[in-house]
C-alpha positions in Angstrom: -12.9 -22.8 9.7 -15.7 -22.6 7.0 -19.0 -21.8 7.8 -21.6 -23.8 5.0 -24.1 -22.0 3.2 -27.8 -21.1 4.3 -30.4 -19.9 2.5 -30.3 -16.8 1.4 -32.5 -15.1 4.2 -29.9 -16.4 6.7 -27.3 -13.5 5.0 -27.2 -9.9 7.6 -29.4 -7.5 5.9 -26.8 -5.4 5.0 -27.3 -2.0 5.0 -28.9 0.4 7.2 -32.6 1.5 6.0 -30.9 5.3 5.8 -27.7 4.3 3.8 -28.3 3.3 0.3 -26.1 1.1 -0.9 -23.7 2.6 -4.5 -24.3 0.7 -7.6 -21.0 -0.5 -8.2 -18.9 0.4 -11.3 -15.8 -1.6 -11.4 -15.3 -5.0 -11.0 -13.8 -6.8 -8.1 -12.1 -10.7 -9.3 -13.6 -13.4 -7.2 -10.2 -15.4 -7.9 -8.1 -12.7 -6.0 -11.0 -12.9 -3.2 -9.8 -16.5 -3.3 -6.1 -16.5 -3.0 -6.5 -13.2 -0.4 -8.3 -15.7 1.4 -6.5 -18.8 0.8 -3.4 -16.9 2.0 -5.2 -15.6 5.0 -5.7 -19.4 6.1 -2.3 -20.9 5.5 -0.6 -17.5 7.7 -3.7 -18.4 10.4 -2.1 -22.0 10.3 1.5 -20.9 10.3 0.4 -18.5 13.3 1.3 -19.7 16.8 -1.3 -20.1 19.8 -4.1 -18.9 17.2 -6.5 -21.8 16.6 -8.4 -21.2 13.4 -10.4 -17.9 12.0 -12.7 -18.1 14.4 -10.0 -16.9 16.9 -10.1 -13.4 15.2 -13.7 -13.3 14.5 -14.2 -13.6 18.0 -11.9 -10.8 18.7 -14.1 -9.1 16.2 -17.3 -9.8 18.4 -15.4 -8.4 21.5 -14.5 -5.4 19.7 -18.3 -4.8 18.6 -19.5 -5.1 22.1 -16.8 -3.0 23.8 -18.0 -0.5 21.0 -21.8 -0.6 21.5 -21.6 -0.8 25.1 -19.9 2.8 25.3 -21.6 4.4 22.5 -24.8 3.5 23.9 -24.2 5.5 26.4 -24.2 8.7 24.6 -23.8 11.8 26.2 -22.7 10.4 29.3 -19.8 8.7 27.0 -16.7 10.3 29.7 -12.9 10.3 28.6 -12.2 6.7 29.7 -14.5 5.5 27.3 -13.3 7.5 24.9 -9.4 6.7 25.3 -10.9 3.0 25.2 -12.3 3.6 21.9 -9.0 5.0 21.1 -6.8 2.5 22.4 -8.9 0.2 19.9 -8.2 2.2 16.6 -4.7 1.5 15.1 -4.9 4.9 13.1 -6.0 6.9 16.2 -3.6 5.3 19.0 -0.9 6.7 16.4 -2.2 10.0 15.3 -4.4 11.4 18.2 -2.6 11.0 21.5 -1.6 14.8 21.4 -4.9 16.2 20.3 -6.7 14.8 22.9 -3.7 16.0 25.6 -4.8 19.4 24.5 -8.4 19.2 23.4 -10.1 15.8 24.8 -13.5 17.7 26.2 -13.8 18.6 22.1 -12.9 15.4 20.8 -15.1 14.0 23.3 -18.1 16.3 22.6 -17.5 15.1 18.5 -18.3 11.3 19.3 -21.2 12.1 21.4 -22.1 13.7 18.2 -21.5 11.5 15.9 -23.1 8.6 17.5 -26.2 10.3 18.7 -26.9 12.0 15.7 -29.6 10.6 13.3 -28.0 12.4 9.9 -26.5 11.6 7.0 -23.5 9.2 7.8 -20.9 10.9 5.7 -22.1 14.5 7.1 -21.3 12.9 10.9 -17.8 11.6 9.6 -16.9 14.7 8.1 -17.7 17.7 11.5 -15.2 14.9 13.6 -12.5 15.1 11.1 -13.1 18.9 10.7 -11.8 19.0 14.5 -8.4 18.8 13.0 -8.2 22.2 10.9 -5.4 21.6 8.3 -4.0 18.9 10.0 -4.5 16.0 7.6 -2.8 13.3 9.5 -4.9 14.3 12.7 -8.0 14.7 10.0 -7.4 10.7 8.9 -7.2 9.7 12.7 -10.6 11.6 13.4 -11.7 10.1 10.0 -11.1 6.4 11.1 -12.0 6.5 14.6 -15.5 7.8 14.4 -15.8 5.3 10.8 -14.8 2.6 13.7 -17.3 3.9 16.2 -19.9 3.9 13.5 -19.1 0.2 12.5 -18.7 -1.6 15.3 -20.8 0.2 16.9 -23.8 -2.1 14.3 -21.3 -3.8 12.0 -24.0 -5.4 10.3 -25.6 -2.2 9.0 -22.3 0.0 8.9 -19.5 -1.1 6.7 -15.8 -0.3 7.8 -15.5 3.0 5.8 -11.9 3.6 7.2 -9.1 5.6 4.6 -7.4 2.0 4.8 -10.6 0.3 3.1 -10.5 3.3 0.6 -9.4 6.6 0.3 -10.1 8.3 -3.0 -7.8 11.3 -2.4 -5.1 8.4 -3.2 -6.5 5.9 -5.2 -5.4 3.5 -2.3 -6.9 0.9 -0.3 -8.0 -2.5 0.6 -10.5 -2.5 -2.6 -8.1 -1.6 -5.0 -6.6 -4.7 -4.3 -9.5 -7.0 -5.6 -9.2 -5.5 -9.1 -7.1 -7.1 -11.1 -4.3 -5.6 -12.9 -5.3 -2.6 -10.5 -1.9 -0.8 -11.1 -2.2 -0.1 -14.7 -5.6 2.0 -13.6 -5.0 5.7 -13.7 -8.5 6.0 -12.2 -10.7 3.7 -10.3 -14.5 4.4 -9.5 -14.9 4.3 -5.9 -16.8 6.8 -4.4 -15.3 8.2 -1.4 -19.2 7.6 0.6 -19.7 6.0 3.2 -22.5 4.5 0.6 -20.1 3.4 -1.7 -18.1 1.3 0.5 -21.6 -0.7 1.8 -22.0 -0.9 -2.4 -18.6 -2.8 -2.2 -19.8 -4.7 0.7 -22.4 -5.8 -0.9 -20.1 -7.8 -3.4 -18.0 -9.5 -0.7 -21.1 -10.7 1.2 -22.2 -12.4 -1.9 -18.8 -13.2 -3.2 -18.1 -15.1 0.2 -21.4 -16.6 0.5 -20.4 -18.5 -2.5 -17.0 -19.8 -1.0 -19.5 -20.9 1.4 -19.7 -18.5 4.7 -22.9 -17.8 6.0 -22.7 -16.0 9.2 -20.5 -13.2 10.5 -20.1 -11.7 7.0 -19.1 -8.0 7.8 -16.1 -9.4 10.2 -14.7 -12.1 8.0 -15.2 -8.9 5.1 -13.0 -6.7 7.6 -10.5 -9.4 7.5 -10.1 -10.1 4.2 -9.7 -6.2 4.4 -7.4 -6.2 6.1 -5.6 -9.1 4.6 -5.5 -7.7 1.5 -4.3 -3.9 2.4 -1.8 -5.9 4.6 -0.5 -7.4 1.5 -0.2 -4.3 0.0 1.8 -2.9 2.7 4.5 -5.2 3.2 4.9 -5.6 -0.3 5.5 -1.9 -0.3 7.5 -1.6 2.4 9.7 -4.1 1.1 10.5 -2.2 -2.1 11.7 0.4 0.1 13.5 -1.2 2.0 11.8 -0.5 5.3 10.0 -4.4 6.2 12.2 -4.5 9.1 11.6 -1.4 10.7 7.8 -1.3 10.2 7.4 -5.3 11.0 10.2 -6.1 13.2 12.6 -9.4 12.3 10.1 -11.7 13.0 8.2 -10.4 9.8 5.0 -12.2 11.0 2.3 -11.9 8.4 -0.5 -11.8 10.9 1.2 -8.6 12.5 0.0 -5.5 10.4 -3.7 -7.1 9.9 -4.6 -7.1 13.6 -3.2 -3.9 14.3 -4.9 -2.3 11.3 -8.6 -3.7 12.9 -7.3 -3.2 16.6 -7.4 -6.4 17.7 -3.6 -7.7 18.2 -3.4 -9.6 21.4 -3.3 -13.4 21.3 -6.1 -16.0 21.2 -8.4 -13.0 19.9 -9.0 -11.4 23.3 -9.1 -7.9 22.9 -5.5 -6.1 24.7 -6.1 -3.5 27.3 -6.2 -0.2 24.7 -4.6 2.9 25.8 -4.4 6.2 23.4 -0.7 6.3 22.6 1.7 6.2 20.1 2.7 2.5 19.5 4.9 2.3 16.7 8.5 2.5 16.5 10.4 5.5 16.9 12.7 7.4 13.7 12.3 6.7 10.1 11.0 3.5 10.3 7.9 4.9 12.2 7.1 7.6 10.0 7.4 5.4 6.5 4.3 3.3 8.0 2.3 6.4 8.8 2.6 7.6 5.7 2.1 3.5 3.7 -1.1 3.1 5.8 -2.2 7.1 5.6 
């Protein structure tokens, strides 16, 4: 499905009043934006019982309202809604099932936190993912689930800020793959802010205006995201060897993206989310923790 073009006042404002968006200093390709979406199309029409993009977007829309619904509630956010939150993170239904076995009323207390809080964004991020010590996988699961809280708690004014969108301590993420030529870069200039992700936002939004979407910007950003870190991934996990442990035989290239944003169940209705490990068990299991961080 394309959605047609509308003035430009018809595009979501963007960012929040409080976050101010990086100027950005590399350059993304608007052809790679193409064929990322191009490619996103043709697996959507490949895909069985999944009707168009819309079927995902909607997903989307059920995600952000599970999501605002709970962390409206604040401090009266209990543990359900809190292993619901979980349940919808791919990162955190992986990495955080034992922390909160053993420390759920401080996990707990660190989302009431983060979403009641009125301070700097980054500042919020960073006390969750200090409830893992040294831990750095448990770090990168506290990272993304408040980043998911945050955005789809108000995806228009949040962007996805996940360590799979980018993650500077690696060089690695969905952005990189909109550069062109990307793996000849010994650097790339991404800050590692929550306002330098909306600063990349910013591009998309305007990049995809121009293929000629109008409406639901940041989820049809998050899914040319994920698309493109999904790409990434396989292609990776091919070179080692592993594509049939980390995607099963079916090798179905819708598989990783809706896990990576949460949202794989058919028809784009959100599945029932529980806080547990779902990937599969020995070496296969631990290659993808370690390809998507």
């Amino acid at each position: 499905m394309r959605w047609f073009k509308r003035p430009v006042e018809a595009h979501p404002a963007g960012a929040d009043p409080g976050l101010v968006p990086e100027p950005l200093q590399v350059t993304f390709n608007k052809g790679i934006l193409g064929s990322k979406l191009a490619g996103l199309r043709a697996a959507i029409n490949e895909a069985t019982g999944v009707e168009s993009l819309e079927t995902f977007i909607e997903a989307l829309r059920s995600k952000h309202e599970v999501f605002a619904a709970i962390t409206q509630k604040g401090e009266a956010i209990d543990g359900t809604d809190l292993r619901t939150l979980g349940g919808l993170v791919f990162s955190a239904r992986r990495k955080l099932p034992g922390l909160l076995a053993e420390r759920e009323g401080e996990v707990l207390e660190g989302v009431r936190t983060l979403v009641l809080s009125t301070g700097p964004i980054d500042a919020r991020l960073e006390d969750l993912a200090a409830l893992a010590g040294p831990d750095k996988k448990i770090r990168r699961g506290l990272w993304d689930l408040g980043a998911e809280c945050l955005h789809f708690q108000d995806p228009d004014r949040v962007p996805l800020a996940t360590r799979w969108v980018w993650d500077t301590a690696t060089t690695t993420g969905a952005l990189r793959e909109f550069i062109r030529a990307n793996d000849t870069l010994r650097e790339i200039p991404i800050g590692d802010s929550v306002a330098a992700i909306e600063g990349a936002r910013q591009w998309f939004f305007e990049a995809l205006a121009e293929e000629g979407f109008y409406r639901d910007l940041p989820f049809v950003t998050d899914l040319l995201w994920a698309q493109a870190y999904s790409d990434y991934a396989r292609s990776l996990s091919m070179n080692l060897g592993l594509i049939d442990a980390q995607f099963g035989a079916r090798q179905d290239p819708l598989e990783l993206m809706v896990k990576m944003l949460g949202i794989d169940s058919p028809k784009g209705r959100l599945k029932e989310g529980s806080l547990q490990d779902d990937g599969p068990k020995g070496g296969g299991a631990d290659a993808r923790d370690e390809t998507l961080h």
